[in-house]
Every structure is written in structure tokens, then in C-alpha cells.
VOZA-265508 format. One record per residue: x, y, z of N, C-alpha, C in turn; residue in one letter. Coordinates in steps of 0.2 Angstrom, whole numbers, plus 5000, padded with zeros to 4 digits. Example, Ala and Ser with C-alpha at 12.3 -4.5 7.8 and 13.67 -1.06 7.14 Angstrom:
VOZA-265508
506649725039506249785039506649845039a;506449895035506849955036506450005039s;
***
This chain:
VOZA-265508
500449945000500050005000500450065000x;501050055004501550125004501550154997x;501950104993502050124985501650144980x;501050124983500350164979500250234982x;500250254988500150294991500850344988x;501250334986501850384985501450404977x;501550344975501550354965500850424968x;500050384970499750434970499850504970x;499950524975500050594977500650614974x;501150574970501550614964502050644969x;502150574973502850584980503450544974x;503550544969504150534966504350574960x;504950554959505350604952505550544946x;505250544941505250504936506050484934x;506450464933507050444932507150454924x;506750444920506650434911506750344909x;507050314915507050264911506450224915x;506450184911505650134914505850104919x;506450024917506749994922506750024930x;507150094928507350114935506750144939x;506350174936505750204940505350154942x;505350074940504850034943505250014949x;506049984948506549974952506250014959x;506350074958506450114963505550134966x;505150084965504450104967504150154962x;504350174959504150234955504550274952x;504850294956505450344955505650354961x;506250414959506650444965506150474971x;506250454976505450474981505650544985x;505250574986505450634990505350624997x;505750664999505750665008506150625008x;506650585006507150545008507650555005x;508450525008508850535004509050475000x;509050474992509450414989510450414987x;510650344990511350364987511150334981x;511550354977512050334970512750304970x;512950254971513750244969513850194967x;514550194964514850164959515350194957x;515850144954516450174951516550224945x;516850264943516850304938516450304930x;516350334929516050314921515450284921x;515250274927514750224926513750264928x;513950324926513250354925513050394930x;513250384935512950434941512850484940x;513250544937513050604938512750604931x;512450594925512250574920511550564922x;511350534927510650504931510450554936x;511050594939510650654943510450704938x;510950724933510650784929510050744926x;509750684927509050694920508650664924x;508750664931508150674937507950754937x;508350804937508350844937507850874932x;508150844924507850884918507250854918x;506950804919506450784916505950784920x;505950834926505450824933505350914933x;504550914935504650984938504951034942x;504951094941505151114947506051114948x;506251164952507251194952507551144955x;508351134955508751084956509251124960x;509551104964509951134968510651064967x;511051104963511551054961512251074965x;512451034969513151054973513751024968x;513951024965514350984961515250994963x;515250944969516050964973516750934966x;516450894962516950884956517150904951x;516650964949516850974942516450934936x;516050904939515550854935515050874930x;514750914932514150934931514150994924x;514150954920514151004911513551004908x;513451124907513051124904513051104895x;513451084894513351064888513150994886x;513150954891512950894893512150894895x;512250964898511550954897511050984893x;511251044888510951064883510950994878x;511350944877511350904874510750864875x;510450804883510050794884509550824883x;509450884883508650914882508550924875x;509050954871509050944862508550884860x;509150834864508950774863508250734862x;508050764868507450764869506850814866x;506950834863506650884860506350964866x;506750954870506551004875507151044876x;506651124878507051194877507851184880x;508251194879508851204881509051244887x;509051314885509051354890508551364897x;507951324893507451324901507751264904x;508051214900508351174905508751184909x;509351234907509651254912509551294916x;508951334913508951394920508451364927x;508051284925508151264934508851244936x;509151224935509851214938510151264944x;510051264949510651314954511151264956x;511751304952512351264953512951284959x;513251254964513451244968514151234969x;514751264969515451224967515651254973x;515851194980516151204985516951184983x;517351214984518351194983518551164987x;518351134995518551114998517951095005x;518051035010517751015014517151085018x;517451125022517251175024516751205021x;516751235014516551275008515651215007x;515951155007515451115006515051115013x;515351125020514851115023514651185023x;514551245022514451315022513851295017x;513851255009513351295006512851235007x;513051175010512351135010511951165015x;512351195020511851225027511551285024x;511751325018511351385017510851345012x;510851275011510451255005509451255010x;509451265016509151285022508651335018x;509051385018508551445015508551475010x;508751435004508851424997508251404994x;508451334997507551284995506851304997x;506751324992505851324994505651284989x;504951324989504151254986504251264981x;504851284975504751304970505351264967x;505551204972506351154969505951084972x;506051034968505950974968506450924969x;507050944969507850904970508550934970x;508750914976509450934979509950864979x;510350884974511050834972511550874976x;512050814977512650834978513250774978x;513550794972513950784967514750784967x;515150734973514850694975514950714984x;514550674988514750714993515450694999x;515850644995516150604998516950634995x;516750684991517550684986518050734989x;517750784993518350824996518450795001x;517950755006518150715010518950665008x;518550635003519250585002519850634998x;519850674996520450704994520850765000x;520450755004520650815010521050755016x;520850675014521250635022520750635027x;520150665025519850665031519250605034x;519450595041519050545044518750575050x;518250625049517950675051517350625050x;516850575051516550555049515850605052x;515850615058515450685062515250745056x;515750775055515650805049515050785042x;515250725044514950715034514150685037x;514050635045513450665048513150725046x;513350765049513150815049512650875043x;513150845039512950875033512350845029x;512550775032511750725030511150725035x;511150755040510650795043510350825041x;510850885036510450945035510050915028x;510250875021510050855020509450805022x;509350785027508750735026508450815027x;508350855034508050885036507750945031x;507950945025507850975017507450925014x;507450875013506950825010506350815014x;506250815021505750795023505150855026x;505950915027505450995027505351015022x;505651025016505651065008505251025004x;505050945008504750885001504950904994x;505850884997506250884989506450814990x;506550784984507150734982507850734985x;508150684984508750714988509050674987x;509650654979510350614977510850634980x;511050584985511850604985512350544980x;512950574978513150534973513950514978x;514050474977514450414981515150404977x;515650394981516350394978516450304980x;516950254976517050204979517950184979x;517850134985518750114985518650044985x;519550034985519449944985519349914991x;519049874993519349815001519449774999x;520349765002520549705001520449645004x;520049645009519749605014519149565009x;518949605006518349555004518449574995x;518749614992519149604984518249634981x;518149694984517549714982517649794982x;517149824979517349904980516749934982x;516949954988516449964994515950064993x;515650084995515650144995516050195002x;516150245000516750295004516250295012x;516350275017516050305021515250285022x;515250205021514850135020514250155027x;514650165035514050165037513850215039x;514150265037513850335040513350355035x;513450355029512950355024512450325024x;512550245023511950195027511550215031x;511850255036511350265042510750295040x;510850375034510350425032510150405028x;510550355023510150365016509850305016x;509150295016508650255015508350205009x;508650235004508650194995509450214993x;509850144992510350144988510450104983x;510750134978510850094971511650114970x;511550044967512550044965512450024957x;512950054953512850064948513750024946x;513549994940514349934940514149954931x;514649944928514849934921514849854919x;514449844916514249794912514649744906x;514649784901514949774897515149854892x;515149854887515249924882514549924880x;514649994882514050044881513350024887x;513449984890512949964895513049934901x;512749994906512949974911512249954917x;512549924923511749894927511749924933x;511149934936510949974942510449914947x;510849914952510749854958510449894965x;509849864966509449884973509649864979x;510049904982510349874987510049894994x;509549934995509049965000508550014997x;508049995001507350004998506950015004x;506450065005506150085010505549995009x;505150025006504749955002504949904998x;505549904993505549874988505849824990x;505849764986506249714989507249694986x;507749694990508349714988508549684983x;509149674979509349644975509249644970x;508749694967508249694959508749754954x;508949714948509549724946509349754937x;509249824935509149824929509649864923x;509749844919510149864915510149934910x;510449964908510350024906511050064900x;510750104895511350144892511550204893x;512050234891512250294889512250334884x;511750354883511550404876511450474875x;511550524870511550574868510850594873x;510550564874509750584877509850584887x;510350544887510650544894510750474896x;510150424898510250384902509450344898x;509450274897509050264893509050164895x;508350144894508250064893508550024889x;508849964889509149914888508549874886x;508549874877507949834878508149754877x;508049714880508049634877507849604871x;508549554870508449534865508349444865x;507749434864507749354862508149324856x;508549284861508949224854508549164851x;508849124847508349074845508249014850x;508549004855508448994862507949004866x;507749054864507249074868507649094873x;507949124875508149144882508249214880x;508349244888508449334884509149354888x;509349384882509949424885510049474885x;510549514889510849594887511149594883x;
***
């Protein structure tokens, strides 16, 4: 009944691809935080920008890497046959240079956010952490405090996008700062590269969903797009 009750009252943000908006009960749900992570290349910030474009309403984009290109996204919207420049003028773009800077403008994102912005990213949140040495793990609490407490007062959206390292201990690549994140962010997906040109998004936590539900997806001029199946003369289906 939850999942009914979200889709109803138009409590989620359409993703554009089909796989993932059912994956994710609907969509990206608001009032909560979702992570995104996975190794590089592999779509993340690509899927914040077209939550972003393809849902009503302003974005509050913190982009701690340099990630976030308008031409990237004048592209997507061309692509789609939608205005370019309206696309980017929901966009408020965010570029902290260092740990500090990042916690200064997610707390002004407090009185930024009104009824008039549907989704706050932050891109990623874990990257001047790891290039500053810091195990400040209080800090990056903190910041995801202010974040939820932006999703659940503002009823916005709310990606954070996730860095990864290796573990030697288990030869797996874990996300930066596994359980402090864990704690606040209520829906995670990890996004892993597939093969060329296609990569898959894995439900790892779900308020309602059930975990493990694995769909595949590409990378195109349009943004981020379904993987259709293909039946072989086997009758089986493959990516």
C-alpha cells in the first residue's frame, strides 16, 4: 500500500528510464535521501542531471567535482526535444573547493529551498572528504542531517552521489564511508559497468522494495535510457 500511496500523490521523480522508475517503486521518492554509487564512468552523475531535467520544478545542484556540464545537458534536452535553455535555468549550481566550503553551502541549502525546487544533488558528497584525508565521519553526519531535514521539510528529492574504494578483505569495491551513509540514506543503488555501452543498476536498499532487483541500462545522447532485450533462437533473453 505504501508504494501506491507515493505514486498517488505524485511523491516521486520519474528517472526517464522505465526499468529504474519501477526498480525504485516509482521513482526517486521525495522526503528521503537516495545514494547513488559506483565506480567512475558508470552513469551517476548522467542520472542526477536527468532526474533533474525531466521532473518539475528547480534543482539545487552541489557539484564538489567538476562533474556537472551544461553542455551535457543542453545536449540531453535537444535530445529530447526540450528547450535547452529552460533546462538549464532550473539548475542552481553549487561548486564548494573544499570540505568546509561544502559544509557552508549545503547548510545555506536551508534557506535556498523552497516549494518552487523538487531536487537537491550533491555531486559527490564524499569527494573532498576523500581527497582532504579526512575521517571526520561527524562532519559528513552532519551534513546528511541537513539533507534529510531538506527532504522531509522542503518535500524535495534528495541524490547524493557516492565515491568508491577497494577492500582488500573481501576484493570488492565498497562505497566511501559505508555506514555513515547507510545510516541516512534510506534507498541505495550501485551502479557497475556491464559490458560496452551498457551498464546495470542494483537495489541494494529500499524503504518498500524488495533488495537485489537488478536492471540494465545505456548511455546516450538523450542521457540515460532502457536496455531493451533481446530473444535468441533459444528462447532465452539476453543483454
Amino acid at each position: 500500500m505504501r508504494a501506491s500511496k507515493y505514486e498517488a500523490k505524485g511523491m516521486t521523480l520519474t528517472t526517464g528510464v522505465k526499468g529504474l522508475d519501477e526498480l525504485l517503486g516509482g521513482g526517486v521518492a521525495r522526503g528521503v535521501i537516495l545514494q547513488v554509487y559506483g565506480p567512475f564512468a558508470t552513469g551517476k552523475t548522467t542520472f542526477a542531471m536527468q532526474v533533474g531535467l525531466l521532473n518539475e520544478g528547480k534543482v539545487a545542484y552541489v557539484d564538489t567535482e567538476g562533474g556537472f556540464s551544461p553542455e551535457r545537458l543542453k545536449q540531453m534536452a535537444e535530445s529530447r526535444g526540450l528547450d535547452p535553455e529552460k533546462a538549464l535555468s532550473k539548475f542552481i549550481i553549487f561548486e564548494p573547493m573544499d570540505l568546509n566550503e561544502q559544509r557552508r553551502i549545503i547548510s545555506k541549502l536551508k534557506t535556498v529551498v523552497s516549494d518552487k525546487f523538487s531536487l537537491v544533488v550533491v555531486d559527490s558528497l564524499t569527494a573532498h572528504y576523500r581527497a582532504e584525508g579526512s575521517r571526520d565521519h561527524v562532519e559528513l553526519a552532519k551534513q546528511l542531517q541537513v539533507l534529510q531535514w531538506l527532504a522531509r521539510k522542503k518535500n524535495v528529492a534528495v541524490i547524493v552521489v557516492n565515491q568508491v574504494y577497494y577492500d582488500s578483505n573481501t576484493n570488492t569495491l565498497r562505497p566511501i564511508a559505508e555506514h555513515t551513509l547507510g545510516y541516512r540514506t534510506k534507498d541505495i543503488l550501485r551502479f557497475e559497468k556491464f559490458r560496452v555501452g551498457v551498464r546495470l543498476a542494483v537495489l541494494e536498499r529500499h524503504r518498500f522494495r524488495p533488495e537485489g532487483g537488478i536492471v540494465y541500462f545505456k548511455i546516450t545522447d538523450k542521457g540515460i535510457e532502457d536496455v531493451l532485450k533481446a530473444k535468441p533462437e533459444n528462447g532465452e533473453e539476453n543483454i
